[in-house]
N, CA, C and O atoms as a GROMACS GRO file, in nm:
protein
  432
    1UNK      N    1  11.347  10.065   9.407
    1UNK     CA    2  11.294  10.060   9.543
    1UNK      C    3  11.404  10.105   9.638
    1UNK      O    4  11.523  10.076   9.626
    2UNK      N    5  11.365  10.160   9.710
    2UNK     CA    6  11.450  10.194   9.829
    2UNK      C    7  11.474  10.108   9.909
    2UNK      O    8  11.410  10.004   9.925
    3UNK      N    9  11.597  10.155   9.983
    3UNK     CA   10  11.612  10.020  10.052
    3UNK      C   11  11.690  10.058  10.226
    3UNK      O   12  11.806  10.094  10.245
    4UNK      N   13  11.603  10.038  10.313
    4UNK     CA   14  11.667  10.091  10.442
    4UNK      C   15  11.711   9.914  10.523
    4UNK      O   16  11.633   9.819  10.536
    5UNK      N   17  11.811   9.919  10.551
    5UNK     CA   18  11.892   9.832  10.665
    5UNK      C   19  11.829   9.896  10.824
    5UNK      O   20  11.817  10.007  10.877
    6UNK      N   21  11.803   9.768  10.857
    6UNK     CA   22  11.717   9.764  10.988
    6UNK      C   23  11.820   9.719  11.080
    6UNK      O   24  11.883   9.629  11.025
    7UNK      N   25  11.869   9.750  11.216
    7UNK     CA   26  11.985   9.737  11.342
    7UNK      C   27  11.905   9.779  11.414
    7UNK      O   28  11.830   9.870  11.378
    8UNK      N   29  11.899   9.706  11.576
    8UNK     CA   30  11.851   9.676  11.682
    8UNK      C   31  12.007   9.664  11.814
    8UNK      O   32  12.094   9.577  11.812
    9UNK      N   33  11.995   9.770  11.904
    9UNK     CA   34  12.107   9.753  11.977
    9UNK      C   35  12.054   9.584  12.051
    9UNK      O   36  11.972   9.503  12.009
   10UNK      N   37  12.146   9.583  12.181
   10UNK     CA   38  12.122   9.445  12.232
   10UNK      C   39  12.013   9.470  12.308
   10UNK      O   40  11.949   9.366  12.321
   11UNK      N   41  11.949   9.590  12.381
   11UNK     CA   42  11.853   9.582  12.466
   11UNK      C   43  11.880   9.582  12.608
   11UNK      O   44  11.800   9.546  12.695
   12UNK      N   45  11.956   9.610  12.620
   12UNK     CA   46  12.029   9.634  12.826
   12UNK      C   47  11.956   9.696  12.872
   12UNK      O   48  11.921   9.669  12.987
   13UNK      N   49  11.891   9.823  12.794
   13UNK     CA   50  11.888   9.951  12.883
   13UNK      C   51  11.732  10.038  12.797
   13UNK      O   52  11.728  10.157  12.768
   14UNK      N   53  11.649   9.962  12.780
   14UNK     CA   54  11.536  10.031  12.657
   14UNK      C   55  11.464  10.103  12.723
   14UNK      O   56  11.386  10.058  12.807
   15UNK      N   57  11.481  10.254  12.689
   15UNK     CA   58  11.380  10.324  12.713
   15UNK      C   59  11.250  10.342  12.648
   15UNK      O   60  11.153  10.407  12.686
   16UNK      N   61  11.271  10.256  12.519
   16UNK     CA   62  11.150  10.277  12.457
   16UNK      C   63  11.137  10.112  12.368
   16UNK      O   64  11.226  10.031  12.344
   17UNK      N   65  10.956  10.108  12.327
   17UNK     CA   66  10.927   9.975  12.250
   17UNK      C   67  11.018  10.015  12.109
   17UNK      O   68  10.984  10.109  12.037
   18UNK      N   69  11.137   9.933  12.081
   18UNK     CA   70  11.193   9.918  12.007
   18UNK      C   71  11.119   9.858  11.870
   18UNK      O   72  11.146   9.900  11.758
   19UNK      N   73  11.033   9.764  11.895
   19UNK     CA   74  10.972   9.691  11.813
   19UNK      C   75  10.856   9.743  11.748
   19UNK      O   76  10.837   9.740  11.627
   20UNK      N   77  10.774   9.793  11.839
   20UNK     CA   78  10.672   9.866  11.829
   20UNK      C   79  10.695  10.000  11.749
   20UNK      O   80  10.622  10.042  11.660
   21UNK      N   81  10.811  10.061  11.799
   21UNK     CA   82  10.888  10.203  11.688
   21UNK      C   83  10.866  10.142  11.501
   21UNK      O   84  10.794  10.163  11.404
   22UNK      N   85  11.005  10.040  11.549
   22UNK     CA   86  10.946   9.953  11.405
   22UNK      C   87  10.854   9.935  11.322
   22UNK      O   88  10.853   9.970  11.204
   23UNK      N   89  10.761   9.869  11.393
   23UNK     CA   90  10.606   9.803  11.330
   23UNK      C   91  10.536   9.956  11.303
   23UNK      O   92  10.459   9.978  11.209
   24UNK      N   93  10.557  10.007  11.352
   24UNK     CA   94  10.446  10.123  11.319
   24UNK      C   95  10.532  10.224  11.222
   24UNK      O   96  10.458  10.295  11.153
   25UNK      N   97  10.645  10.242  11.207
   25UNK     CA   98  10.688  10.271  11.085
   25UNK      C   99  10.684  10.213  10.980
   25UNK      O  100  10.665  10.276  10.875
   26UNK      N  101  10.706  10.042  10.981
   26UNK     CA  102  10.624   9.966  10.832
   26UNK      C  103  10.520  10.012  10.823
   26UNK      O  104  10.494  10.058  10.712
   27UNK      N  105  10.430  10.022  10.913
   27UNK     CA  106  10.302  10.045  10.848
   27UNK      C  107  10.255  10.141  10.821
   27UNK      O  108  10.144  10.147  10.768
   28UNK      N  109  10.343  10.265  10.855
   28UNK     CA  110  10.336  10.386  10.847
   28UNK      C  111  10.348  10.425  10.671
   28UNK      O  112  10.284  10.514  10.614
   29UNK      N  113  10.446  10.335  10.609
   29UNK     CA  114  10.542  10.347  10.517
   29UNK      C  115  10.404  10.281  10.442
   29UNK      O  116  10.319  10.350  10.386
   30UNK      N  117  10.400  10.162  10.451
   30UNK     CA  118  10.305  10.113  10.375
   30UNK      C  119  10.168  10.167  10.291
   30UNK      O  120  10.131  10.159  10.174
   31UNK      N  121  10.107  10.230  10.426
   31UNK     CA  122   9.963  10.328  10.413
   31UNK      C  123   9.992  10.414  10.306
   31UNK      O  124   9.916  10.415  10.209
   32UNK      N  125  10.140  10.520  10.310
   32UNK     CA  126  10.157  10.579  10.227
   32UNK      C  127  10.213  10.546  10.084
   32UNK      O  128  10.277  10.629  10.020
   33UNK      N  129  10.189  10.429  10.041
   33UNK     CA  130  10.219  10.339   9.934
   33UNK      C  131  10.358  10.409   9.918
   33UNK      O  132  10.375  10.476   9.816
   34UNK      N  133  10.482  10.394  10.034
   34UNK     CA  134  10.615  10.446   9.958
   34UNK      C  135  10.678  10.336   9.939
   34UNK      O  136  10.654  10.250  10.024
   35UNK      N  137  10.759  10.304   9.848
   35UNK     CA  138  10.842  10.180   9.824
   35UNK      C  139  10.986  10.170   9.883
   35UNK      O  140  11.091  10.219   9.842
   36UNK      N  141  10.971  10.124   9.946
   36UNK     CA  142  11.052  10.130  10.094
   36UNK      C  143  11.091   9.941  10.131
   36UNK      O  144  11.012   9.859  10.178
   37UNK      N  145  11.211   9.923  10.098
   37UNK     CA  146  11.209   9.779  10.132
   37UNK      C  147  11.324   9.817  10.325
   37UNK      O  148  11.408   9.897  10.365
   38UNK      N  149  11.253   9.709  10.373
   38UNK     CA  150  11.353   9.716  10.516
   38UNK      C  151  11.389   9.569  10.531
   38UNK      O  152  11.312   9.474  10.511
   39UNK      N  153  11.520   9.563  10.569
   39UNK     CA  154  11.574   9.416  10.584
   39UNK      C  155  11.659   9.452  10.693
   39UNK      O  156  11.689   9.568  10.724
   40UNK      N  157  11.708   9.309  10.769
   40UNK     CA  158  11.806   9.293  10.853
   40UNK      C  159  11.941   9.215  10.785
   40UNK      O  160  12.050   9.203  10.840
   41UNK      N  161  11.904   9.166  10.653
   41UNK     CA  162  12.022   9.101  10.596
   41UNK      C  163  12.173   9.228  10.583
   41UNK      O  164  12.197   9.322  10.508
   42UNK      N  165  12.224   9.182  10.665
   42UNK     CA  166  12.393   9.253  10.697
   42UNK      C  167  12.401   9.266  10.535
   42UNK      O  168  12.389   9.379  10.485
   43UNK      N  169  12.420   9.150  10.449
   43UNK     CA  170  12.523   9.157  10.348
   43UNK      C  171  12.457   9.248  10.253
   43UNK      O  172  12.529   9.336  10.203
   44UNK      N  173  12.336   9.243  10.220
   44UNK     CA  174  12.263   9.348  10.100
   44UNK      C  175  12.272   9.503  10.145
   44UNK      O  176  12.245   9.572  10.243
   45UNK      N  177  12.330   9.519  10.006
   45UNK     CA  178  12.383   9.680   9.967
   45UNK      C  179  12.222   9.752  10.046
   45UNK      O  180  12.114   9.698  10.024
   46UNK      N  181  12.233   9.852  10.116
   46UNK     CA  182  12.101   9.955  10.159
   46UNK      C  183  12.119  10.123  10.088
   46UNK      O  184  12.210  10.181  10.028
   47UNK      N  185  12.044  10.144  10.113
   47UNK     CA  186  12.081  10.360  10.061
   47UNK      C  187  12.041  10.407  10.202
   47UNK      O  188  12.001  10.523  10.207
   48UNK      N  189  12.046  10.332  10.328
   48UNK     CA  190  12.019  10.393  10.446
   48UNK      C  191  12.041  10.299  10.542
   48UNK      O  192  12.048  10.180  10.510
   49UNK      N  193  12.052  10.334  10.657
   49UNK     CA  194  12.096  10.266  10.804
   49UNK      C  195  12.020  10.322  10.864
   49UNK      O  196  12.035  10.442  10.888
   50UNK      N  197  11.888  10.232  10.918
   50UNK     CA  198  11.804  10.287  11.068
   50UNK      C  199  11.876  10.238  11.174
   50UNK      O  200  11.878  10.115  11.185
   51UNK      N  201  11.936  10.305  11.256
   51UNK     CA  202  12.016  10.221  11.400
   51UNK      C  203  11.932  10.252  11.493
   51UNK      O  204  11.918  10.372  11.516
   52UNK      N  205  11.858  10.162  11.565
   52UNK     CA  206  11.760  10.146  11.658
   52UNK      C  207  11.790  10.136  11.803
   52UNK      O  208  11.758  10.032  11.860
   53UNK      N  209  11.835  10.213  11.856
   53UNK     CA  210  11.916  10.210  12.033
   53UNK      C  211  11.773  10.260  12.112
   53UNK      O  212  11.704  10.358  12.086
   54UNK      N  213  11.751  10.149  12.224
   54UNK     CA  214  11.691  10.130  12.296
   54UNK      C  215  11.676  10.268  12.430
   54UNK      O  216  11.585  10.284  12.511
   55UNK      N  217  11.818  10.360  12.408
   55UNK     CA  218  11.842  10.452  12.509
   55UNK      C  219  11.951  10.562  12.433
   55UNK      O  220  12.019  10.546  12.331
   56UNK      N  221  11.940  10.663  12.511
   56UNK     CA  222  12.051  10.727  12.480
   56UNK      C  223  12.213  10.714  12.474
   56UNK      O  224  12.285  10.812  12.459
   57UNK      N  225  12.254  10.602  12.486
   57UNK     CA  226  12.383  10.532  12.491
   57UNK      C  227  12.430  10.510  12.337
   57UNK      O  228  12.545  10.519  12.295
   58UNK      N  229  12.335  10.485  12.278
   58UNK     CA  230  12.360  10.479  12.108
   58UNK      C  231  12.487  10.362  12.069
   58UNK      O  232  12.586  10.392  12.003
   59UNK      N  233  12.462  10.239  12.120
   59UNK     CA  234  12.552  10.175  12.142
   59UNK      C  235  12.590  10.151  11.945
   59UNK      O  236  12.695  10.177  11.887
   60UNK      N  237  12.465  10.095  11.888
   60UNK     CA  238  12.497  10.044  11.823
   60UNK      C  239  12.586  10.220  11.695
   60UNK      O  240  12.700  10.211  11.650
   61UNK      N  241  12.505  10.331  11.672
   61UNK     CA  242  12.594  10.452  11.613
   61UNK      C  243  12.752  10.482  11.683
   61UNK      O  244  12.844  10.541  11.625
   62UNK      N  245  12.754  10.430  11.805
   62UNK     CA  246  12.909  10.409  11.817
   62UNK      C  247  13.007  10.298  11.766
   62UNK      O  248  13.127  10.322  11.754
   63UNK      N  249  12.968  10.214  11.746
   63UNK     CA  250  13.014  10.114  11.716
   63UNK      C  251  13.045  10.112  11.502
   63UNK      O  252  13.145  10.082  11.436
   64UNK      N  253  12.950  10.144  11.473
   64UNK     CA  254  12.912  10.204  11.338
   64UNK      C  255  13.038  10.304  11.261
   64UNK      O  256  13.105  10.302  11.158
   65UNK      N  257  13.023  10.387  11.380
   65UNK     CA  258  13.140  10.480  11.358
   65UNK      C  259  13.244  10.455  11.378
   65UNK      O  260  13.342  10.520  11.340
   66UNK      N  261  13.245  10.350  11.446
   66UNK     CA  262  13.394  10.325  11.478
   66UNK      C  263  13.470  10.196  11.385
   66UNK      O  264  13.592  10.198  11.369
   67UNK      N  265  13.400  10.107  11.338
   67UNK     CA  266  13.414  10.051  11.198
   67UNK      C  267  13.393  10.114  11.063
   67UNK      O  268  13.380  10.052  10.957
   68UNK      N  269  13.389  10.257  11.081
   68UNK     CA  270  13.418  10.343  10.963
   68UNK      C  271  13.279  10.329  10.855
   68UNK      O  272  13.270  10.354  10.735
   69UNK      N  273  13.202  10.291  10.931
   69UNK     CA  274  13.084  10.264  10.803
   69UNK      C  275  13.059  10.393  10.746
   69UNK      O  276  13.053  10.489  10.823
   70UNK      N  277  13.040  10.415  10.593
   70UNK     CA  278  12.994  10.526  10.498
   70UNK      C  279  12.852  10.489  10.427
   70UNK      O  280  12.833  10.542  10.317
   71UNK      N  281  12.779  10.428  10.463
   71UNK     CA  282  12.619  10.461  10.409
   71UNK      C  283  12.578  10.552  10.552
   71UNK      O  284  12.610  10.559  10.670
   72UNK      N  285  12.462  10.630  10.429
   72UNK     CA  286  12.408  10.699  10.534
   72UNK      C  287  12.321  10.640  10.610
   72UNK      O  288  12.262  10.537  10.576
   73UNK      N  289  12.291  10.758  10.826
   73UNK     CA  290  12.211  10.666  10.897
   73UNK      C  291  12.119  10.755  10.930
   73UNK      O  292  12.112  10.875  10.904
   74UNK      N  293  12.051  10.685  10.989
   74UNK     CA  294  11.910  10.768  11.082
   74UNK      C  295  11.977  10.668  11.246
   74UNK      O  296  11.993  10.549  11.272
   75UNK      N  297  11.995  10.776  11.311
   75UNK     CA  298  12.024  10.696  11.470
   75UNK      C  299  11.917  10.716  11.574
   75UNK      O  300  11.921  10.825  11.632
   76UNK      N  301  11.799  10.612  11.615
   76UNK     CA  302  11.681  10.602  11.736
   76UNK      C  303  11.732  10.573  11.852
   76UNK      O  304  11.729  10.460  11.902
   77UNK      N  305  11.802  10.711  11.922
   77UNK     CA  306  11.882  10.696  12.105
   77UNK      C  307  11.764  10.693  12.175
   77UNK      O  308  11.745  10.797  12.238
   78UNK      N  309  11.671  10.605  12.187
   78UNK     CA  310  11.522  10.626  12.304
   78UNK      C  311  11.485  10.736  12.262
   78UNK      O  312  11.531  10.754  12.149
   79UNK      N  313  11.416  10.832  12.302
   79UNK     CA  314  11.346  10.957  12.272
   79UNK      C  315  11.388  11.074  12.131
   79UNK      O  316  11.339  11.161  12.058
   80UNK      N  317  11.511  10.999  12.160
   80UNK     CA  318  11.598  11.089  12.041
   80UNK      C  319  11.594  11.025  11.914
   80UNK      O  320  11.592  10.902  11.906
   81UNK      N  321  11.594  11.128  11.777
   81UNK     CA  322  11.599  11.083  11.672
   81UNK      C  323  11.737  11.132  11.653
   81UNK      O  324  11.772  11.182  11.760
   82UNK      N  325  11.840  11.143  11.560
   82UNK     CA  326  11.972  11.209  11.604
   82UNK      C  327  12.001  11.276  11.689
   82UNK      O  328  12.057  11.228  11.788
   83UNK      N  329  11.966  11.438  11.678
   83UNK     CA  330  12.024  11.508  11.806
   83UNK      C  331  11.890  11.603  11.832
   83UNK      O  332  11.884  11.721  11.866
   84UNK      N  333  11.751  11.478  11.794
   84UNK     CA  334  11.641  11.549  11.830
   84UNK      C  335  11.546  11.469  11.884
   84UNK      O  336  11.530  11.352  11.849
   85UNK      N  337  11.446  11.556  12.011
   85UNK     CA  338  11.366  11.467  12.123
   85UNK      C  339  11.279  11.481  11.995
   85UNK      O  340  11.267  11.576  11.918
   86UNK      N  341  11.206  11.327  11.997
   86UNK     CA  342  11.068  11.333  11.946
   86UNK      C  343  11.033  11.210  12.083
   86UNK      O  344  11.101  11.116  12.125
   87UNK      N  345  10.879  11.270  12.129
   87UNK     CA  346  10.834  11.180  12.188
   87UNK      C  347  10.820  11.006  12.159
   87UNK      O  348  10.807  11.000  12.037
   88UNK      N  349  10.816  10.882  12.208
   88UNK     CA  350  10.821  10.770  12.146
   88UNK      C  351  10.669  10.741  12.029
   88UNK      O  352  10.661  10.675  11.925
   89UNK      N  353  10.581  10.808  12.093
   89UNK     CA  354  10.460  10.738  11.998
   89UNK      C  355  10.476  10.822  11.897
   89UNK      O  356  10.394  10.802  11.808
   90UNK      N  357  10.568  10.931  11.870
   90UNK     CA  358  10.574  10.996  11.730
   90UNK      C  359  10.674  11.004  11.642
   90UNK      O  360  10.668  11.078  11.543
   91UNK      N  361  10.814  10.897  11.682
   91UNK     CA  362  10.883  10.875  11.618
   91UNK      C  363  10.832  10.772  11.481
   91UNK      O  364  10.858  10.820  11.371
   92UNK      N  365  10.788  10.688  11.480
   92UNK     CA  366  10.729  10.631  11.336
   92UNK      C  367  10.692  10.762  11.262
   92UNK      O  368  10.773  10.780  11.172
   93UNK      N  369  10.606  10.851  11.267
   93UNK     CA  370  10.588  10.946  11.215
   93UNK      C  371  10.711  11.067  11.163
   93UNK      O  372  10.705  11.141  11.065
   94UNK      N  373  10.811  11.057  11.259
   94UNK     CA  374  10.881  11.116  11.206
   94UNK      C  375  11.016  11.066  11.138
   94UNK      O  376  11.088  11.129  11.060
   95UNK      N  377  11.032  10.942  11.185
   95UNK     CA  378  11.117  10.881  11.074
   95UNK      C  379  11.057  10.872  10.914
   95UNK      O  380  11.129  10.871  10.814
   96UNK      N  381  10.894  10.864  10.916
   96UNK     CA  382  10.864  10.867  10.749
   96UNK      C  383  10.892  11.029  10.709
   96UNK      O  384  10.975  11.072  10.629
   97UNK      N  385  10.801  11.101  10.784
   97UNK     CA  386  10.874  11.262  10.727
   97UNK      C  387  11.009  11.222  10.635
   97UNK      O  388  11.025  11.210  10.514
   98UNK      N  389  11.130  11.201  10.797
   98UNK     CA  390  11.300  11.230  10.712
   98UNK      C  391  11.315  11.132  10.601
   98UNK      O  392  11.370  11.176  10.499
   99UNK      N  393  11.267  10.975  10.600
   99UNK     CA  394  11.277  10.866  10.468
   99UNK      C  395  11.198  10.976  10.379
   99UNK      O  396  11.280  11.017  10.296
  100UNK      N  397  11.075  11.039  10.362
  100UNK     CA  398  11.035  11.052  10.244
  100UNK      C  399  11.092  11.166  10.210
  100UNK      O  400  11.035  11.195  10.106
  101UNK      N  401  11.196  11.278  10.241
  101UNK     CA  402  11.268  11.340  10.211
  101UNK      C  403  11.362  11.295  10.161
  101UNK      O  404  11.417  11.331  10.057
  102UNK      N  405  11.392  11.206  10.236
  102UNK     CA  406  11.554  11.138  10.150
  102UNK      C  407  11.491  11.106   9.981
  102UNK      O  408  11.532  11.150   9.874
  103UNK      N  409  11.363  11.000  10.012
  103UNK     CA  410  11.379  10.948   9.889
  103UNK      C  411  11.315  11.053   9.751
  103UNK      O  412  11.315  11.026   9.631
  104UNK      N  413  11.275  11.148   9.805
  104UNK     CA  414  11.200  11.262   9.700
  104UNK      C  415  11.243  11.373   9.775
  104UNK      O  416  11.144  11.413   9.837
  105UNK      N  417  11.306  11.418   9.792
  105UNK     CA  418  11.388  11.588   9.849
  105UNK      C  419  11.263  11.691   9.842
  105UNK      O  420  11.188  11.673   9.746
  106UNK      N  421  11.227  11.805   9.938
  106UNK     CA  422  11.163  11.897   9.869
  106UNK      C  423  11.214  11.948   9.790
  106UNK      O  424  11.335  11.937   9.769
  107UNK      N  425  11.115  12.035   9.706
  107UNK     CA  426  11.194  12.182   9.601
  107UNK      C  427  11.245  12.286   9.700
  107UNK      O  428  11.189  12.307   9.807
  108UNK      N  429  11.364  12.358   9.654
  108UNK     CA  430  11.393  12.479   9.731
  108UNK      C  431  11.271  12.585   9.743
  108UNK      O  432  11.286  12.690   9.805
   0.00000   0.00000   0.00000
């Protein structure tokens, strides 16, 4: 099973339903029967980092980086998925796209 680590900045500054991004990516994940476990437990080993920032400040991918972390991430700056706008009601959708690439790659 796969396994993505779930992070939530503190919320100062949210441009977008943080929670709601969430929930509709479980269930996004689910529908498509992918086996996909998501936890907030810090200590369990993940094969991914969703960092969930409320805005473009990316508090929590700075911070990440700056304690040297090496698993790989997916970073949610408000509108932005890394260094790309996806509107908010279509980010669940496009975070399963990039997870189900990670976890099954296309063919060249």
């Amino acid at each position: 099973m796969y396994s993505i680590g779930l992070r939530y900045c503190g919320g100062c500054n949210p441009q977008i339903d943080r929670t709601r991004v969430v929930r509709r990516l479980q269930e996004g994940l689910r529908t498509m029967g992918m086996a996909v476990d998501i936890t907030t437990d810090r200590e369990r080993k993940v094969d991914l980092l969703l960092l969930v920032n409320g805005c473009m400040h990316a508090c929590l991918e700075q911070s990440y980086l700056k304690e040297g972390g090496t698993t790989r991430f997916i970073s949610v700056k408000g509108e932005m998925v890394d260094s790309r706008y996806v509107r908010e009601d279509r980010i669940p959708d496009f975070l399963i796209k990039v997870i189900a690439d990670l976890i099954d790659p296309p063919s060249p």
